[in-house]
C-alpha positions as CSV (number, residue, x, y, z in Angstrom):
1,X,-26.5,10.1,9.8
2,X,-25.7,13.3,8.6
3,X,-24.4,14.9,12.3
4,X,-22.3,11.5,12.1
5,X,-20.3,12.6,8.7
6,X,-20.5,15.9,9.6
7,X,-18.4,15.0,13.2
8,X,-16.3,12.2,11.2
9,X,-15.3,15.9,8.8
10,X,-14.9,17.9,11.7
11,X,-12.6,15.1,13.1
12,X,-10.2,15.1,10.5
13,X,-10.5,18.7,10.2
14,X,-9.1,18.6,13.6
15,X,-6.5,15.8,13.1
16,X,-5.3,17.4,9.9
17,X,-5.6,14.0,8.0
18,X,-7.2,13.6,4.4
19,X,-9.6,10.8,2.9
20,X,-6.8,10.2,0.5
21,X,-6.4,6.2,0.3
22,X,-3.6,5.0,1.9
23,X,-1.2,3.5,-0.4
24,X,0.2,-0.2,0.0
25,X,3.3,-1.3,-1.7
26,X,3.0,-5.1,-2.3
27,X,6.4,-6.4,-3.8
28,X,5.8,-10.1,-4.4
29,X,7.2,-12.3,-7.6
30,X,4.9,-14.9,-7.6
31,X,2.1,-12.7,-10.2
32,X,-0.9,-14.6,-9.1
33,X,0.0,-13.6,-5.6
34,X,0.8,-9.9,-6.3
35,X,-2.5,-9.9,-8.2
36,X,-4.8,-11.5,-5.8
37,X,-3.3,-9.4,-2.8
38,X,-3.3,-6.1,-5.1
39,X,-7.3,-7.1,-5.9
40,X,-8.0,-7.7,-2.2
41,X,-6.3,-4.4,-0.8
42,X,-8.0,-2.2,-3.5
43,X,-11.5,-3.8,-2.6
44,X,-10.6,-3.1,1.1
45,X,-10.4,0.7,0.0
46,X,-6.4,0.9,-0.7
47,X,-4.8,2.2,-3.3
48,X,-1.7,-0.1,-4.4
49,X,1.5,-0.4,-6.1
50,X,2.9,-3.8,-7.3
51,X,6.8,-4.7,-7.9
52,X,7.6,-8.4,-8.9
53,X,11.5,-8.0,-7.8
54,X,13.5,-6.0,-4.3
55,X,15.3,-3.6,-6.8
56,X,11.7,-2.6,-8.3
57,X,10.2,-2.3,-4.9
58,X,12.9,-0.3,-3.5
59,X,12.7,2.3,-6.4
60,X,9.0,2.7,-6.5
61,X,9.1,2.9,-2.6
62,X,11.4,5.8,-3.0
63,X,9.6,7.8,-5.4
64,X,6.1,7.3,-3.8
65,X,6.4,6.9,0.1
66,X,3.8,4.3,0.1
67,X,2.5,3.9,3.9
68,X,2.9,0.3,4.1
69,X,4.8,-2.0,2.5
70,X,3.9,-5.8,2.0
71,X,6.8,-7.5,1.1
72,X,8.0,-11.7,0.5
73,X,10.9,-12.7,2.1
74,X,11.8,-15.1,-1.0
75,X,12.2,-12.7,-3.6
76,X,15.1,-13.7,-6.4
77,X,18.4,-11.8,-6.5
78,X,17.7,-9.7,-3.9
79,X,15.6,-11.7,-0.9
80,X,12.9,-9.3,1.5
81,X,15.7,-9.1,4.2
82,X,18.4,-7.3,1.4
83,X,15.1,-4.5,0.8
C-alpha cells in the first residue's frame, strides 16, 4: 500500500498537479437544490461555492476560477443561457 501512495506522489510530482480539491460552482435558486447538490459534491471530496442568482454566479466565478461550474438554466432575471 505504501509503494502505491508513494507512485500515486511521484505521479503528480510528475504531472505537476496538487491534491488541492477541485472547486465546483453550483449556481442554482431553488435553496433546497443548491444545498442538497453543495452536500453531495462536498461528500464526493469537492470543495464548493453556491450562488442563488446569474449575476452572483458570474461574480464569484470571476474572482475564484472555480473548475466546474453547475449551473440551472431557469434562473430569474438572468436565465443559465444569459451566464
Amino acid at each position: 500500500m505504501a509503494n502505491r501512495r508513494a507512485e500515486a506522489t511521484e505521479r503528480d510530482a510528475m504531472t505537476g498537479e496538487t491534491n488541492e480539491k477541485k472547486r465546483i460552482l453550483v449556481i442554482e435558486d431553488d435553496r433546497d437544490m443548491n444545498e442538497l447538490l453543495c452536500s453531495v459534491l462536498g461528500e464526493a471530496g469537492f470543495s464548493t461555492l453556491s450562488a442563488d442568482t446569474g449575476e452572483k454566479g458570474i461574480d464569484i466565478a470571476e474572482k475564484n476560477s472555480p473548475d466546474l461550474i453547475l449551473l440551472d438554466v431557469m434562473l430569474p432575471k438572468m436565465d443559465g443561457i444569459e451566464v
